[in-house]
C-alpha positions in Angstrom: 0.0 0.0 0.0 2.8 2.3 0.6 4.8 1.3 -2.0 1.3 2.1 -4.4 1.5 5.7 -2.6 4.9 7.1 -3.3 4.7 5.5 -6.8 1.3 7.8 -7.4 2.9 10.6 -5.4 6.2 10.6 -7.6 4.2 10.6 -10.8 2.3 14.0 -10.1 5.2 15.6 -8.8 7.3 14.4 -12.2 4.3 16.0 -13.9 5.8 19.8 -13.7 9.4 18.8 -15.2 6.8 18.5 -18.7 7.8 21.6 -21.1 4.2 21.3 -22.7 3.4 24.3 -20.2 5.7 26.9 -18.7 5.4 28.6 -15.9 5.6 32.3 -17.6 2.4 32.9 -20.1 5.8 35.0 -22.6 7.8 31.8 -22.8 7.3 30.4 -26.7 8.0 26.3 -25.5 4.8 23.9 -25.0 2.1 23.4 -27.0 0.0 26.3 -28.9 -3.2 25.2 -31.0 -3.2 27.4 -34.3 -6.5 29.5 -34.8 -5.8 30.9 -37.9 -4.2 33.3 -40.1 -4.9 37.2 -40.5 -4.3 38.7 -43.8 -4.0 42.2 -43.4 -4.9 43.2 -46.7 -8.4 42.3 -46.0 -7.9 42.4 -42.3 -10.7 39.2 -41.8 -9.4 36.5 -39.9 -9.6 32.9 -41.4 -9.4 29.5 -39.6 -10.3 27.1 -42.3 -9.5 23.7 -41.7 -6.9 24.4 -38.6 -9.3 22.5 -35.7 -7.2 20.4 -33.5 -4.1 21.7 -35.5 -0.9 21.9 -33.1 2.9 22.7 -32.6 4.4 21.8 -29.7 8.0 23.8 -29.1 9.9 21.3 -26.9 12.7 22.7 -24.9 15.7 20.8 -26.8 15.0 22.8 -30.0 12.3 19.8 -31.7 9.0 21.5 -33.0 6.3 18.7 -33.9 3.6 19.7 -35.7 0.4 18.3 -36.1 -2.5 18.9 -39.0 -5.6 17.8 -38.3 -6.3 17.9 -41.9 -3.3 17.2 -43.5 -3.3 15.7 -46.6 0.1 14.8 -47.6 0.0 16.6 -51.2 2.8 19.3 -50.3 2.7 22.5 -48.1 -0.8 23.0 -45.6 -3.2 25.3 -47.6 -3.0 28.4 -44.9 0.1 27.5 -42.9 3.9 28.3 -42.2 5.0 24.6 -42.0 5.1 22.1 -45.4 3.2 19.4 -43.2 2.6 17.3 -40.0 5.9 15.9 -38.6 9.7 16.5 -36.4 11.2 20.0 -37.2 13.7 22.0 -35.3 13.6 25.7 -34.3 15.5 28.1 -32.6 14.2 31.1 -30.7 16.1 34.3 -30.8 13.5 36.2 -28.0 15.2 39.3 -28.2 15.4 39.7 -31.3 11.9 38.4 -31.6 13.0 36.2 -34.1 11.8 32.8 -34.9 14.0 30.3 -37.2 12.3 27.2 -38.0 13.5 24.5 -40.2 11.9 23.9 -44.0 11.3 20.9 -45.5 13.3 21.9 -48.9 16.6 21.4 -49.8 19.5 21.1 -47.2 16.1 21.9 -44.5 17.3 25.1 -44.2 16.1 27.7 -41.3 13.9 30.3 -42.7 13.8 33.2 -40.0 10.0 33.9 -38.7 9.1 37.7 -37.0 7.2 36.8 -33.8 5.7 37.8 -30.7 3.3 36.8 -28.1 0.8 39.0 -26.4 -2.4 38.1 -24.2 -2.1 34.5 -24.9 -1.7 34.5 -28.0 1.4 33.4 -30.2 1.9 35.6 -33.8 4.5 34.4 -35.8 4.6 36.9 -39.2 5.0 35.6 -42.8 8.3 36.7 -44.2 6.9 35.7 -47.7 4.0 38.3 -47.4 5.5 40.7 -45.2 5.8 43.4 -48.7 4.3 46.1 -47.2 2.1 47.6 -43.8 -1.2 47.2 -46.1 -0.2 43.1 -46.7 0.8 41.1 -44.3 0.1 37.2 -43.2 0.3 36.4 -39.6 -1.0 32.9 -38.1 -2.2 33.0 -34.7 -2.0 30.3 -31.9 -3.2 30.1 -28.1 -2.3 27.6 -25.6 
């Protein structure tokens, strides 16, 4: 019976070391659920097809992302990532720069603008980013 005890009491207090959910609301590790995307040029938000979608930035540096409508026929309709599966990322906070690995040649690290603010993640197209009248941000909450 003790034995049964400490196991249960050691498995929810290993429960915190999890990076799925930090302890500061700013920090861009765990999981965020994308929403949708904002294109400025009409300024209407879309969320098409993203229910369930998910990345989840891991402390070592892996992102896995998760479509819940991915179809395997090349990059997601709407989104930054060419499809479900193991990336890598790095965060430069300061800078508020986001680098996140393609799926093209040599998986090179495309460099994302970023920021989060009231619970929300924004991470800025660099491929629309022509002007302040067009711009494509996705959006994600916890």
């Amino acid at each position: 019976m003790l034995t049964a005890l400490l196991i249960v009491a050691f498995s929810i207090s290993s429960c915190g070391d999890d990076d799925s959910e930090p302890s500061d609301p700013n920090e861009l590790y765990g999981v965020w659920y994308l929403q949708g995307f904002l294109h400025y040029s009409d300024s209407d938000d879309h969320n098409r097809d993203v229910a369930g979608s998910k990345f989840y930035f891991k402390k070592d540096g892996t992102l896995q992302v998760h479509f819940s409508k991915d179809e395997g026929k090349g990059p997601y309709p709407i989104t930054l990532m060419p499809g479900s599966g193991d990336y890598h990322y790095i965060c430069d906070k300061e800078a508020g720069m986001l680098y996140m690995e393609s799926d093209g040649a040599g998986k090179e690290m495309v460099p994302y603008p970023y920021s989060i603010s009231d619970g929300r993640l924004y991470i800025v197209s660099p491929f629309f980013n022509y002007n302040k009248e067009e711009k494509l941000i996705w959006y994600f909450e916890r």
